[in-house]
N, C-alpha and C positions, 0 to 999 in steps of 0.2 A: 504494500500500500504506500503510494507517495507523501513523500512529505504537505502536513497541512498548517494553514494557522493554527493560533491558540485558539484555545475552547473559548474564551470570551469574545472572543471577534464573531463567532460563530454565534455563540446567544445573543449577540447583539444585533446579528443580521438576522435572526431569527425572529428577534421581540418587531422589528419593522414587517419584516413578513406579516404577522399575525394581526398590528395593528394596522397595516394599509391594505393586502390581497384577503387576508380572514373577515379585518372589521372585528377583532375580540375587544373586549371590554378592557380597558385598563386592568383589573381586578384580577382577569382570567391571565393576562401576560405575567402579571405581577406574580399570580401565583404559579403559573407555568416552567417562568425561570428559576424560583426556588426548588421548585421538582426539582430540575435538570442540573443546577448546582449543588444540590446535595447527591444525585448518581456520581454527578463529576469529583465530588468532595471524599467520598466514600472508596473510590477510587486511588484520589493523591493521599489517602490515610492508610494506605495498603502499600502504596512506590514509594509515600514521600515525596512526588513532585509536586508542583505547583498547578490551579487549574489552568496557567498557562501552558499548556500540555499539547504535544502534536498528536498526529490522526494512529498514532502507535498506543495509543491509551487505551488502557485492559476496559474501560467502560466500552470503544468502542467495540467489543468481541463478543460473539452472541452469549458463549457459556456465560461469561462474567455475566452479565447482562439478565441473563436469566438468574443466578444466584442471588443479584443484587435486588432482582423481584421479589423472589422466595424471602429475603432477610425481612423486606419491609412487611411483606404479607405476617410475619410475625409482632409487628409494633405498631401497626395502623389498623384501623377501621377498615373494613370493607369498600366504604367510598371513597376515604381519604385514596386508598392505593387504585382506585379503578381511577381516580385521576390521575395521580402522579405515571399512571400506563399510558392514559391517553399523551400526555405530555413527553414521554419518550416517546411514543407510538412516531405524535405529528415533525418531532423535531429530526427524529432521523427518516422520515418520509422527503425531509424541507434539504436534508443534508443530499439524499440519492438525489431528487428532483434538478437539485442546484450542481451535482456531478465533484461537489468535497469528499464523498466516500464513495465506493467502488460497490459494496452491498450491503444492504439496510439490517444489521444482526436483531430488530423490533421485532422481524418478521415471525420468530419462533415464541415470541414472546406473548404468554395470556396474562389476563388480570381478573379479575372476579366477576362473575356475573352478580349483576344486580338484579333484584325485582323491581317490577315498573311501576314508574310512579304513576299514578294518574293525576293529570295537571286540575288544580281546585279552580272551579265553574261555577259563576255565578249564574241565579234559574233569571228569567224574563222580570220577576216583580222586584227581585232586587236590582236589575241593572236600571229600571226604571224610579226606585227609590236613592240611588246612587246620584241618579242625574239632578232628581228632586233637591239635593241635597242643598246646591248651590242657591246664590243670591242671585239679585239683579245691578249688583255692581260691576265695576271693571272687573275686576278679577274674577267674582263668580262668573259671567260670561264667559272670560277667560277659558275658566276650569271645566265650566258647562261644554263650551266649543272641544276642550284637548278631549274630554271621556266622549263624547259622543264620537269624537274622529277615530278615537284608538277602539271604537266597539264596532263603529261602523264599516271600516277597514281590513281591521286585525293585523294593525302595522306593529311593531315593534316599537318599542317607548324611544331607542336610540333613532330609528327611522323618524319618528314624530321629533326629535327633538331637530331635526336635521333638516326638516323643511323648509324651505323660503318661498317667498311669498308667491310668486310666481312660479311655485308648483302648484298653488291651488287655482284651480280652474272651479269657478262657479257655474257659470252657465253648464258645462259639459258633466257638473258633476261627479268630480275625477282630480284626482291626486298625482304627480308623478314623484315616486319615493326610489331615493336611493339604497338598497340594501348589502346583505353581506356581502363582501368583494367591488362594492361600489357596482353591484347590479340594478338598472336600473328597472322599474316597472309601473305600470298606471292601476292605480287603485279607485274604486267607484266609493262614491258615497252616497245615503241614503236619505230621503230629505228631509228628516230632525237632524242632522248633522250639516247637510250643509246650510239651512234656515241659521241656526247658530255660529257657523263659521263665518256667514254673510254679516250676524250682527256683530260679531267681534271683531272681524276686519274692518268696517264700516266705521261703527260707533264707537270702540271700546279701544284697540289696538291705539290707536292715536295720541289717547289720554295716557298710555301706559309708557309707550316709545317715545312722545313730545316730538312725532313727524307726522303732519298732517297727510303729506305724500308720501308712502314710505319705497325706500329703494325696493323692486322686484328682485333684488338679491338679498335682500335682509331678512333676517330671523323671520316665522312668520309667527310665532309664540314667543313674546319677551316678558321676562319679570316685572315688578314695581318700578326696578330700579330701569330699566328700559335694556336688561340684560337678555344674553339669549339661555331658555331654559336648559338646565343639565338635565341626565335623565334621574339623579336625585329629588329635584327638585318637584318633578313631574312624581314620583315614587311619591310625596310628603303630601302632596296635592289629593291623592287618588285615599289613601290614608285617613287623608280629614275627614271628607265625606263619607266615606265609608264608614267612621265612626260615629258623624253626625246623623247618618242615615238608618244604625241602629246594625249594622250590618257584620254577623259576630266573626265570620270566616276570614282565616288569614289572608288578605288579596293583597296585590301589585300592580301595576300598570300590566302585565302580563296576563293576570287575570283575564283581562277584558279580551286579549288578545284570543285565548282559550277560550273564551265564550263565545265570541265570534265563531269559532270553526264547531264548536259544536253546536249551536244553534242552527247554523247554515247546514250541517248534516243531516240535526235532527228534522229539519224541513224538507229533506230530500236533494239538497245539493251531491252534483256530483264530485266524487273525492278529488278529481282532475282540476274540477274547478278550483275545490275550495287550497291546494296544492298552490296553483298558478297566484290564489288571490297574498297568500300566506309568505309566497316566495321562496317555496323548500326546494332545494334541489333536486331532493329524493321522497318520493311517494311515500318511502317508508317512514319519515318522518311524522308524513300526515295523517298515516293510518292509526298513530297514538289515539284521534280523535272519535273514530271510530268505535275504540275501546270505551272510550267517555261516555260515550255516547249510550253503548247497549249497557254500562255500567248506571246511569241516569234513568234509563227504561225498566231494568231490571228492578231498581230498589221502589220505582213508581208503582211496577205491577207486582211487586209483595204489599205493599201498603193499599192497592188498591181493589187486588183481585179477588173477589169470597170465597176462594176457598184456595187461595196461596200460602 
């Protein structure tokens, strides 16, 4: 195997990877590259070298590699280590890809199977008491306009945060959102969402940014302070209401996201569609939703059927 950089030029070109062609979360890289530096640390604690280390490093060789799975699988949770897998998984997938190693020793490598979550759903009267939630001020409109567009859509809170103004299209009814890998795509909306995105861009947006005209490249959601929303900030938003609203289930802007596709199946949407609407790259993705779905029916027709 040729000689290569040090391991940290490597994680460094890796962390860009993740956050410009992935689109990860800050959180997810952050905690990515701790994975990947404690394989590599586990490693220089067995040579003694440094993680400045060339492509001759026992992490990059399958057996070690596998050994150093099996150690954790004794000191971690079962999730903790099915991430710290994927994070090797993707990084020496980023190393073959980009032709720094010669063959990906990942490949023999398992981590734990998990059972499936199923993603928490809010039913129709609670996302209608959610909306109830807000005021008729700037900002309830505000908060009014973002939950109606992330239910009506089923975009991504990072997608929503991401918008400008000139993605929304009123007349046409229709959103164009950037997603993972900076994919681009048009999302429809319904008309309680865009009735309130009409009011807040119109009436509300103004008072909040202090531009009467605002740039069609500018935030199309900004704070008090005429900032553009984080997806924290939008998290804290979705939280109030929800607790104002009386609403006891743990939710997130995601929430809504999950309720959208399963609403949309329970209706009879086709899974192709609700795929394309959601932005997954893979079906199987969206078939979670499906599980949601007869999982919601199932618990309906014990509570409902006389002699279930």
């Amino acid at each position: 195997m040729t000689h290569q950089p040090g391991a940290l030029v490597w994680l460094d070109q890796f962390a860009g990877y993740l956050e410009i062609e992935r689109n990860y979360s800050s959180n997810t890289i952050r905690a990515y590259l701790n994975d990947l530096k404690q394989l590599i640390d586990s490693d220089s604690a067995k040579t003694g070298s440094g993680i400045e280390s060339d492509a001759s490093s026992g992490w990059l060789e399958a057996e070690q590699l596998r050994d150093y799975v099996r150690a954790i699988q004794e000191r971690y949770s079962r999730p903790t280590v099915a991430r710290k897998v994927s994070a090797i998984r993707t990084f020496f997938r980023y190393l073959r890809r980009e032709q720094l190693i010669e063959e990906d020793p990942s490949k023999s490598v398992r981590g734990p199977k998990l059972a499936r979550r199923l993603p928490e759903c809010l039913d129709r009267d609670e996302v209608a008491r959610l909306f109830m939630a807000t005021d008729a001020g700037s900002l309830g409109v505000r908060d009014r306009a973002i939950m109606e567009t992330l239910y009506a859509t089923g975009i991504r809170v990072s997608e929503l945060c991401g918008l400008r103004v000139d993605d929304y299209n009123s007349e046409a009814m229709e959103m164009r959102v950037f997603g993972k890998g900076s994919k681009e795509r048009v999302v429809l909306l319904n008309a309680s969402a865009n009735s309130w995105l009409q009011r807040y861009v119109t009436e509300h947006r103004a008072r909040l940014s202090g531009s009467a005209a605002p740039d069609p490249q500018a935030p199309l959601f900004v704070s008090r302070e005429a900032t553009p929303l984080s997806t924290r900030s939008v998290h804290r938003i979705v939280i109030k209401h929800a607790v104002k609203a009386g609403i006891t289930k743990t939710i997130t802007p995601h929430t809504l996201r999950h309720s959208f596709a399963t609403h949309l199946l329970e209706g009879g949407a086709d899974l192709r569609v609700v795929q394309d609407l959601l932005g997954h790259s893979s079906i199987s993705t969206t078939q979670i939703y499906t599980h949601v779905s007869l999982e919601r029916l199932r618990r309906i027709y014990m509570s409902s059927h006389p002699r279930a």
